[in-house]
TILUMVO-146061 format. One record per residue (C-alpha): x, y, z; residue number from 1. Coordinates in nm, 3 decimals. Example, Ala and Ser with C-alpha at 12.3 -4.5 7.8 and 13.67 -1.06 7.14 Angstrom:
# residues 2
       xx       yy       zz  resi
    1.230   -0.450    0.780     1
    1.367   -0.106    0.714     2
END
This chain:
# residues 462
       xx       yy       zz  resi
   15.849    0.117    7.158     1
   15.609    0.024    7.439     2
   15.234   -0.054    7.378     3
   15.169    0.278    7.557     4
   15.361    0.456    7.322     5
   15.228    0.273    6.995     6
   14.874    0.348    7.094     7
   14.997    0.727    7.204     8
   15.155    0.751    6.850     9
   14.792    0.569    6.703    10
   14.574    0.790    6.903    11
   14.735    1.122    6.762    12
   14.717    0.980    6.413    13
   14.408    0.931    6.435    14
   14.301    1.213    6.514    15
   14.340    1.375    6.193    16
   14.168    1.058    6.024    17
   13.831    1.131    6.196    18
   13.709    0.848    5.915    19
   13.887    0.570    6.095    20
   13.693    0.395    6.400    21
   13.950    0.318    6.688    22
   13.870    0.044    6.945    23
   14.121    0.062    7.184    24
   14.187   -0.247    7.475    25
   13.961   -0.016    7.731    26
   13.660    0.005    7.519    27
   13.398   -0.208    7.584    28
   13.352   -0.311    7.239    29
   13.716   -0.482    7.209    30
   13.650   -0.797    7.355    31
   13.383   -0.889    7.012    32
   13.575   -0.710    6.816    33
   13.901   -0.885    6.780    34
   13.742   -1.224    6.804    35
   13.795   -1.502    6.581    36
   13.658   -1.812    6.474    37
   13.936   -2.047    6.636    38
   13.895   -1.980    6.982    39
   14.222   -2.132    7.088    40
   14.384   -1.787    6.938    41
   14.366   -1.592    7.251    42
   14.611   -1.336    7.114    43
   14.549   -0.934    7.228    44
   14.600   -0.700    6.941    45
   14.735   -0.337    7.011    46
   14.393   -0.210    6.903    47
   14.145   -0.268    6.643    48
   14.071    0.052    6.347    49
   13.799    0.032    6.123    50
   13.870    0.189    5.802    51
   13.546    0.285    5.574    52
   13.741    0.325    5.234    53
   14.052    0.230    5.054    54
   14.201    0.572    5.136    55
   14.187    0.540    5.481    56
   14.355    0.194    5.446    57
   14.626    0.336    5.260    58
   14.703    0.581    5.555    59
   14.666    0.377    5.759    60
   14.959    0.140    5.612    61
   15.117    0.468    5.558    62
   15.172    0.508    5.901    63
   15.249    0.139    6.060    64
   15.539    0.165    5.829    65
   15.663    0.503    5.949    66
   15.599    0.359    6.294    67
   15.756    0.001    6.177    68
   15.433   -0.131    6.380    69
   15.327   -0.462    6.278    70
   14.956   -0.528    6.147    71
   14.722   -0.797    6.061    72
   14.428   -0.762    5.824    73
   14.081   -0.929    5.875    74
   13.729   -0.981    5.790    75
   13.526   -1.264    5.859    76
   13.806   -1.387    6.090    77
   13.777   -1.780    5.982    78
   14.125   -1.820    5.956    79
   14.124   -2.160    6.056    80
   14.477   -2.101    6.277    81
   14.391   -1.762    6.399    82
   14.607   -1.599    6.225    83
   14.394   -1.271    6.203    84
   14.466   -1.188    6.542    85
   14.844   -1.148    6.647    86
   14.990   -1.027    7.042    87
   15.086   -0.670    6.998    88
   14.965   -0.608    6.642    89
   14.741   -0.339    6.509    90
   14.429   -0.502    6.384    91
   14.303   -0.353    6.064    92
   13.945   -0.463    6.008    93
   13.812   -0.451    5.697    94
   13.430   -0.541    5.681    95
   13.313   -0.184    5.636    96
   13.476   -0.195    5.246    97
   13.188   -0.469    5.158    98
   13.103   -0.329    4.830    99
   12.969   -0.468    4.512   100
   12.955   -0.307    4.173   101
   12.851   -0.494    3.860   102
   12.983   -0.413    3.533   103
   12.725   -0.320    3.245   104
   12.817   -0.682    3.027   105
   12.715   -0.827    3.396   106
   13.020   -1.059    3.276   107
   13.234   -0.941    3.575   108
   13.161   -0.765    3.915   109
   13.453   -0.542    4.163   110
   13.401   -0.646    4.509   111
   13.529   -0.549    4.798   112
   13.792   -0.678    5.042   113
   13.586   -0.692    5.340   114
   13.312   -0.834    5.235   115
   13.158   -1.155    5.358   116
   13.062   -1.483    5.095   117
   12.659   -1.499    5.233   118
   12.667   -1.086    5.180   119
   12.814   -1.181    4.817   120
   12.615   -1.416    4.703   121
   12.250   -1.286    4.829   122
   12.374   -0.943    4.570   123
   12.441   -1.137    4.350   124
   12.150   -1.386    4.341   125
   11.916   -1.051    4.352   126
   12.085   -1.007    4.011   127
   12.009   -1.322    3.851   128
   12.416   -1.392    3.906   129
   12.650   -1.613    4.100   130
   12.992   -1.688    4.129   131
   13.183   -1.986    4.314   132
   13.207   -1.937    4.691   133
   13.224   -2.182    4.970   134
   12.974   -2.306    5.174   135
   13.020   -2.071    5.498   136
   12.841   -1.742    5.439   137
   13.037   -1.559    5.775   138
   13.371   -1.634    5.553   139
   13.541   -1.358    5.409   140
   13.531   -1.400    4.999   141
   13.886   -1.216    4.929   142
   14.089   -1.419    5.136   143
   13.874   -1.787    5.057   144
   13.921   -1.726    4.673   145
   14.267   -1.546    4.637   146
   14.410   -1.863    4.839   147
   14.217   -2.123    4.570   148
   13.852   -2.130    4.681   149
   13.689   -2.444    4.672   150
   13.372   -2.507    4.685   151
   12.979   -2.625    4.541   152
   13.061   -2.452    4.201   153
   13.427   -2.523    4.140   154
   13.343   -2.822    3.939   155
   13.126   -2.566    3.698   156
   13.310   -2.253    3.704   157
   13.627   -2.323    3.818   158
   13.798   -2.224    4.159   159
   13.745   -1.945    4.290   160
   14.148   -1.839    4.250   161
   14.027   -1.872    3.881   162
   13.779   -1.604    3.880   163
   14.014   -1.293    3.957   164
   14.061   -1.084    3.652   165
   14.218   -0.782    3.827   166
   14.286   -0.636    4.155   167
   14.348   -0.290    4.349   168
   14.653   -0.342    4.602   169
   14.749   -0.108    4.879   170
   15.191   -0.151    4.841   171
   15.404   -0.123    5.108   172
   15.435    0.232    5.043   173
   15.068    0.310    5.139   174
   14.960    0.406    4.761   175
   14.635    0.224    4.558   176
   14.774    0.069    4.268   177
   14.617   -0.117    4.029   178
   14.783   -0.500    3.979   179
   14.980   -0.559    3.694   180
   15.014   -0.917    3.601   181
   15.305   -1.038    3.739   182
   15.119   -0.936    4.101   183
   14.784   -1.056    3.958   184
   14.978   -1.411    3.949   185
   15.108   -1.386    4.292   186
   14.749   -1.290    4.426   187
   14.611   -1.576    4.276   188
   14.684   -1.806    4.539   189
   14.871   -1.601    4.780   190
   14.618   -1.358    4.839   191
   14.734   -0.996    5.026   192
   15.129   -1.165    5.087   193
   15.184   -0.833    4.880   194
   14.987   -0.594    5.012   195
   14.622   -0.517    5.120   196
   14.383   -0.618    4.864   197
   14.127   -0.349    4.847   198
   13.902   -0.516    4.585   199
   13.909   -0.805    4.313   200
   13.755   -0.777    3.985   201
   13.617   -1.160    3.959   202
   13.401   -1.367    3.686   203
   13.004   -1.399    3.738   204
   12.808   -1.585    3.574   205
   12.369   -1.626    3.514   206
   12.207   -1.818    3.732   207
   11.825   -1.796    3.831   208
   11.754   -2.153    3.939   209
   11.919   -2.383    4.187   210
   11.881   -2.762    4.272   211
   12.062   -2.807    4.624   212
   12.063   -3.019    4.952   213
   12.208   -3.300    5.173   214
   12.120   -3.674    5.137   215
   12.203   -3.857    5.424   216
   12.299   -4.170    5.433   217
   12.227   -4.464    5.680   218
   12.568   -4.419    5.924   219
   12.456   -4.729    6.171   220
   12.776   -4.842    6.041   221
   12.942   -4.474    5.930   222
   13.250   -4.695    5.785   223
   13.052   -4.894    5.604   224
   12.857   -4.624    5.465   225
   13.146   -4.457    5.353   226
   13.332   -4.764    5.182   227
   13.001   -4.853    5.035   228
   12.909   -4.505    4.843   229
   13.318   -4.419    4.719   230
   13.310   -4.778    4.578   231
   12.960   -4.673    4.382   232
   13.040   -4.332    4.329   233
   13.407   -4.461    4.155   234
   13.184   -4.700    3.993   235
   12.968   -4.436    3.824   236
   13.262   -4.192    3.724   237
   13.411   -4.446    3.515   238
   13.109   -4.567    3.359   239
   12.867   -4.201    3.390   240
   13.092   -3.905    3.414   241
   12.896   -3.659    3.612   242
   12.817   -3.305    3.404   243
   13.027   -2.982    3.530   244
   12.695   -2.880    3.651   245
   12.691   -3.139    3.963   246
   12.870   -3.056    4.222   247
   12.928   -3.351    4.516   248
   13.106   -3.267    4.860   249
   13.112   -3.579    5.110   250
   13.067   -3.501    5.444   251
   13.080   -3.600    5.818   252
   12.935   -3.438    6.084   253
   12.789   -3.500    6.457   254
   12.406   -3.436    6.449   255
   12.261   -3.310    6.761   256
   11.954   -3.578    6.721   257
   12.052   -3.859    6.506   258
   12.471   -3.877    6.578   259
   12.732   -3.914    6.354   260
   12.638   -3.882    6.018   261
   12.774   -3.934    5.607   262
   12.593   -3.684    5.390   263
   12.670   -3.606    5.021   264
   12.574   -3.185    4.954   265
   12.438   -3.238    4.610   266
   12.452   -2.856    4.411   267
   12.321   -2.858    4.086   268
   12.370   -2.501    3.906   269
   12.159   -2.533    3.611   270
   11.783   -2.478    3.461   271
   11.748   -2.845    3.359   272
   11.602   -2.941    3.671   273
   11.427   -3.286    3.573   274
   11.804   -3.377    3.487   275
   11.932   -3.247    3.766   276
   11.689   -3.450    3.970   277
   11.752   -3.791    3.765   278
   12.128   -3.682    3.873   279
   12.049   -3.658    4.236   280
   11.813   -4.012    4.273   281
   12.111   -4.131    4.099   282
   12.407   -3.995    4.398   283
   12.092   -4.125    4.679   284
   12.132   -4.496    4.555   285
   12.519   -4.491    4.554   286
   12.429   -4.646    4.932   287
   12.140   -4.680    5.151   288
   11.951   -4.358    5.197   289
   11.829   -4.198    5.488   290
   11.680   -3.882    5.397   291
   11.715   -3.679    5.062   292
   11.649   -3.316    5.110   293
   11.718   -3.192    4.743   294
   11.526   -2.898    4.607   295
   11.476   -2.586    4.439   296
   11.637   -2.312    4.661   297
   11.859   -2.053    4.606   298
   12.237   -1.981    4.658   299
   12.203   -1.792    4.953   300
   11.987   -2.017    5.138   301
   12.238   -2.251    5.076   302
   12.508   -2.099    5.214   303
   12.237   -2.040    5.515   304
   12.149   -2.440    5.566   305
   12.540   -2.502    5.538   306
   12.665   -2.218    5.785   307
   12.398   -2.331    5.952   308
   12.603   -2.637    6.112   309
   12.880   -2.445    6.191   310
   12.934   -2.296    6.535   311
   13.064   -1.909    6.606   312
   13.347   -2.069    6.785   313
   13.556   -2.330    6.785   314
   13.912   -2.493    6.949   315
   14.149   -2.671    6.760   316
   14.328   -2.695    6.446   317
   14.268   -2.813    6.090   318
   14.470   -3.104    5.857   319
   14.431   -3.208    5.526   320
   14.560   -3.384    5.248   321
   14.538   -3.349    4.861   322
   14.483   -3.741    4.656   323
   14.424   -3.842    4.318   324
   14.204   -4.106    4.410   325
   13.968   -4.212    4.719   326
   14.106   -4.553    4.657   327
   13.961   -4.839    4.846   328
   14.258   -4.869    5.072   329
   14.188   -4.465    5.159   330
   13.792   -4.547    5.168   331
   13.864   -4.814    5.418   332
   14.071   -4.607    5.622   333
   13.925   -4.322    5.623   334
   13.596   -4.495    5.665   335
   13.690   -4.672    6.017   336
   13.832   -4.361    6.129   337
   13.506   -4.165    6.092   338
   13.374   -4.478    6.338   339
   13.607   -4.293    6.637   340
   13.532   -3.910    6.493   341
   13.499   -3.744    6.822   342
   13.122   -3.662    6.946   343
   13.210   -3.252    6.966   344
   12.936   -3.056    6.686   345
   13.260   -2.932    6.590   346
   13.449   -3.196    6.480   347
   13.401   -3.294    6.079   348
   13.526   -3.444    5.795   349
   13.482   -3.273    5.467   350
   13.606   -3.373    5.088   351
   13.593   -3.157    4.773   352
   13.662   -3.306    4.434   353
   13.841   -3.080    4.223   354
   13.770   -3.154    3.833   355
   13.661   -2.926    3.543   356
   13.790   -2.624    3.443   357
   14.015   -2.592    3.740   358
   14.216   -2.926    3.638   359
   14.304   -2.770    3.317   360
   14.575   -2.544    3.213   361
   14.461   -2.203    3.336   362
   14.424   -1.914    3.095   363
   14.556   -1.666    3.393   364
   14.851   -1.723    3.545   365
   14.831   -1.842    3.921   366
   15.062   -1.958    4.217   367
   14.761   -2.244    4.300   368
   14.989   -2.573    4.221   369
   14.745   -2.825    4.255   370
   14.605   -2.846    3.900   371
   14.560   -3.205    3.850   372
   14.234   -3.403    3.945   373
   14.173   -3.466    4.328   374
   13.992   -3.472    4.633   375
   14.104   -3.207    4.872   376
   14.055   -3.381    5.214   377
   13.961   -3.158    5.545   378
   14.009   -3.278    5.866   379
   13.838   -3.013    6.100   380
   13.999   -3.124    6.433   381
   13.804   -2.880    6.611   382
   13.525   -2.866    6.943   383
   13.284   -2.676    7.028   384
   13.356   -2.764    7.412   385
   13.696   -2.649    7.447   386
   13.790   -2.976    7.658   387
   13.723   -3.168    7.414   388
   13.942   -3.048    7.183   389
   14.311   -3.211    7.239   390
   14.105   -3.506    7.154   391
   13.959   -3.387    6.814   392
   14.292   -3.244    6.707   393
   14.451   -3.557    6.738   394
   14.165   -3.735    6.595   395
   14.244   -3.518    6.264   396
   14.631   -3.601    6.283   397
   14.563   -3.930    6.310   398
   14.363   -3.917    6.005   399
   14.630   -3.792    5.811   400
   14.899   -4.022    5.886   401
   14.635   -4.326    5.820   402
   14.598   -4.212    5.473   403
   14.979   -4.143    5.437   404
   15.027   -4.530    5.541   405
   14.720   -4.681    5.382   406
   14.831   -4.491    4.963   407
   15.131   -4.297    5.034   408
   15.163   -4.296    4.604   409
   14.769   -4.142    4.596   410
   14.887   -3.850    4.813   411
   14.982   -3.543    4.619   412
   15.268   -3.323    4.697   413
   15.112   -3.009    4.726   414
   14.896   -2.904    5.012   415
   14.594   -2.625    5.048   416
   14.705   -2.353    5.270   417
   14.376   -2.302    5.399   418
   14.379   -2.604    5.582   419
   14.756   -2.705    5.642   420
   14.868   -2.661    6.000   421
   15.193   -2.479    6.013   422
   15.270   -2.556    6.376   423
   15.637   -2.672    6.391   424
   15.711   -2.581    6.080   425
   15.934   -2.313    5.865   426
   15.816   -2.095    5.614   427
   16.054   -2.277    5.340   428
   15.841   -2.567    5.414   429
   15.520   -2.404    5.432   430
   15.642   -2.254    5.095   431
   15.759   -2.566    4.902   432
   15.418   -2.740    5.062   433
   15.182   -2.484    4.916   434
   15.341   -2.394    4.646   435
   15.509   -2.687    4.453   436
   15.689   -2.582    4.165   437
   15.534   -2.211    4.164   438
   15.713   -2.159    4.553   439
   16.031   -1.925    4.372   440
   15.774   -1.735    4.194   441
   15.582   -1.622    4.523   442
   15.929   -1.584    4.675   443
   16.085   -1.347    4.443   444
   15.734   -1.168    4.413   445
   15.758   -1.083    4.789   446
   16.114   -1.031    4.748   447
   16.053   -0.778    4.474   448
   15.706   -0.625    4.607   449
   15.735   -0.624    4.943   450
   16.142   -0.625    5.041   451
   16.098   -0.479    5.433   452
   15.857   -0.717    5.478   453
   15.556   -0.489    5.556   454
   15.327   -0.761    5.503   455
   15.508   -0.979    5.754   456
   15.244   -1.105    5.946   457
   15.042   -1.307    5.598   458
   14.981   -1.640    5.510   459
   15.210   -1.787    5.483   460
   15.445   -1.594    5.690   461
   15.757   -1.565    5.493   462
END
């Protein structure tokens, strides 16, 4: 069928779903509208619809299967590949289902697929509540925790995979169902591969006071800035474990008046501030200090100072690697590699340590398969300036194979599909890479939810 006929076919569906808003390629509106993060995706959907509730979702998945017309789902569009946007497909957007609704033991909250983490967390934090999100408030919540979710509370909480309790799926045959727990498992960690996820039922948790901010370090020498604080900071775990309260997240970045910088984010999510201070003079010293900006501030101005550095758009693609250990082989190499990170605002190094409750056996069954201890390593080989950025992409490949030389036996064998660039690669060994052990589970999940293939154009594409 022609693209004139699929939008012929759309166009007189739609006109007995009045509910549904339809930006086709001629409106002026389609241009913003099917743009991502990842500029380099330059794909043209059919046309963009806007569904405002579940039930118009449901048609509309109703009829792209009578139609077999492919479809991509999307809502803040940070797919760090693009992947929201697909040549050809029928963009279903889903930031007008941004919900929230808070149960009565304000133990647990439903929110909605489309909804955005800074939108989540300032409705929360109005509550006296919070939940682990990331650090970008423009990211979509569904797809960053149903894919593992790491971020300034992980350490505390847990993942944010680990704070799904229940979900409402759109199948392949267009109905709401509610999932059962074989599909909960699946969605934990490979999000809508089954079907549209039209809200999760997730954990929250009391919080009224927050101790957060950057201390940056003196990066004259960013290498050995870096070597210096991992050797301290290994030095203090073995000796001073830190409390699940403390969350640390290293950090590179290009500063538009001081350069290339090493930062620590400090997050402290509890009332015992004078600890939480002793805690953060203590993560300062680890090597000389620049600037310490911790304070008293609030979840979503955190997610504000921290989407804050980055842009609307970017042009690349990501890399990352899972290890046990930032031993001082990595440190070193990672350290003089941060010494050539490319000048581009949009070029960054970022590592999350995963420890507490989310490196111990899980009490809900999940697809995540990186469970042990680690540092999940992102390489953002992206620029702002588009010419710039064949030289930040291979900046971040680089980076990985460095590490791979430097502690192959450090390196784990699992990777975070967030980050991992498919390019070149099948979906077996996108599978097996994600998914470890767990990879014939999400296989004969999709096999046994979704058998045409609906869903065919998810992450991972299978």
């Amino acid at each position: 069928m022609t693209d004139t006929a699929q939008l012929t076919a759309l166009e007189s569906f739609l006109q007995e779903h009045s509910t549904i808003i339809y930006i086709p390629p001629s409106s002026a509106d389609y241009p913003s509208a099917c743009k991502v993060w990842n500029g380099s995706r330059r794909d043209k959907p059919l046309a963009i619809v806007q569904p405002q509730s579940p039930s118009d979702v449901a048609s509309l998945i109703r009829f792209t299967k009578s139609q077999s017309l492919p479809f991509t789902l999307r809502s803040g569009g940070h797919n760090l590949e693009g992947r929201s946007i697909v040549d050809g497909a029928l963009l279903i957007d889903l930031r007008a289902l941004n919900a929230v609704t808070i149960a009565p033991d304000r133990k647990s909250a439903t929110v909605q697929g489309g909804i955005l983490q800074g939108e989540l967390a300032n409705r929360l934090w109005a509550e006296g509540l919070a939940t682990p999100t990331g650090t970008v408030p423009s990211v979509g919540y569904v797809g960053w925790a149903a894919y593992g979710g790491y971020g300034p509370f992980s350490s505390h909480w847990g993942l944010g995979v680990d704070q799904i309790l229940g979900a409402t799926v759109i199948n392949p045959d267009g109905e709401i169902i509610a999932a059962d727990e074989a599909l909960l498992q699946g969605i934990r960690g490979a999000a809508g591969l089954f079907g549209v996820i039209v809200d999760l039922t997730i954990k929250v948790y009391p919080l009224t006071t927050l101790l957060a901010g950057a201390i940056l370090y003196d990066s004259t020498n960013i290498t050995k800035a870096f070597i210096t604080f991992n050797a301290a900071y290994r030095a203090l775990l073995d000796k001073d474990p830190l409390p699940p309260q403390l969350s640390i997240q290293q950090f590179a970045f290009n500063s538009p008046s001081a350069g290339r910088l090493f930062a620590a984010i400090f997050v402290w999510s509890s009332s015992d501030i004078a600890a939480g201070n002793t805690w953060a003079t203590k993560i300062a010293a680890l090597a000389p200090c620049l600037a310490n900006t911790v304070a008293e501030t609030t979840v979503p101005s955190l997610l504000a100072s921290t989407g804050a550095l980055i842009s609307s758009t970017a042009y690349g693609a990501p890399g990352t690697h899972s290890i046990r250990s930032i031993t001082p082989a990595v440190a070193e190499t990672i350290g003089e590699h941060l010494d050539s990170m490319p000048s581009d605002p949009g070029t960054m190094l970022s590592i999350h340590q995963l420890r507490g409750p989310s490196a111990m056996t899980q009490k809900h069954s999940t697809v995540f398969a990186a469970r042990e201890p680690h540092y999940m390593l992102e390489f953002l080989g992206y620029a702002v300036e588009e010419t710039l950025s064949a030289d930040a992409m291979e900046w971040a490949v680089q980076m990985a194979r460095r590490i791979e030389r430097a502690d192959p036996m450090t390196i784990l064998p699992t990777a975070y599909v967030s980050l991992y660039n498919t390019a070149a690669k099948t979906s077996d060994e996108v599978l097996r890479k994600v998914y470890g052990d767990k990879a014939g589970v999400v296989r004969d999940l999709k096999r046994g939810f979704d058998p045409e293939n609906v869903f065919g154009l998810t992450v991972p594409l299978l």
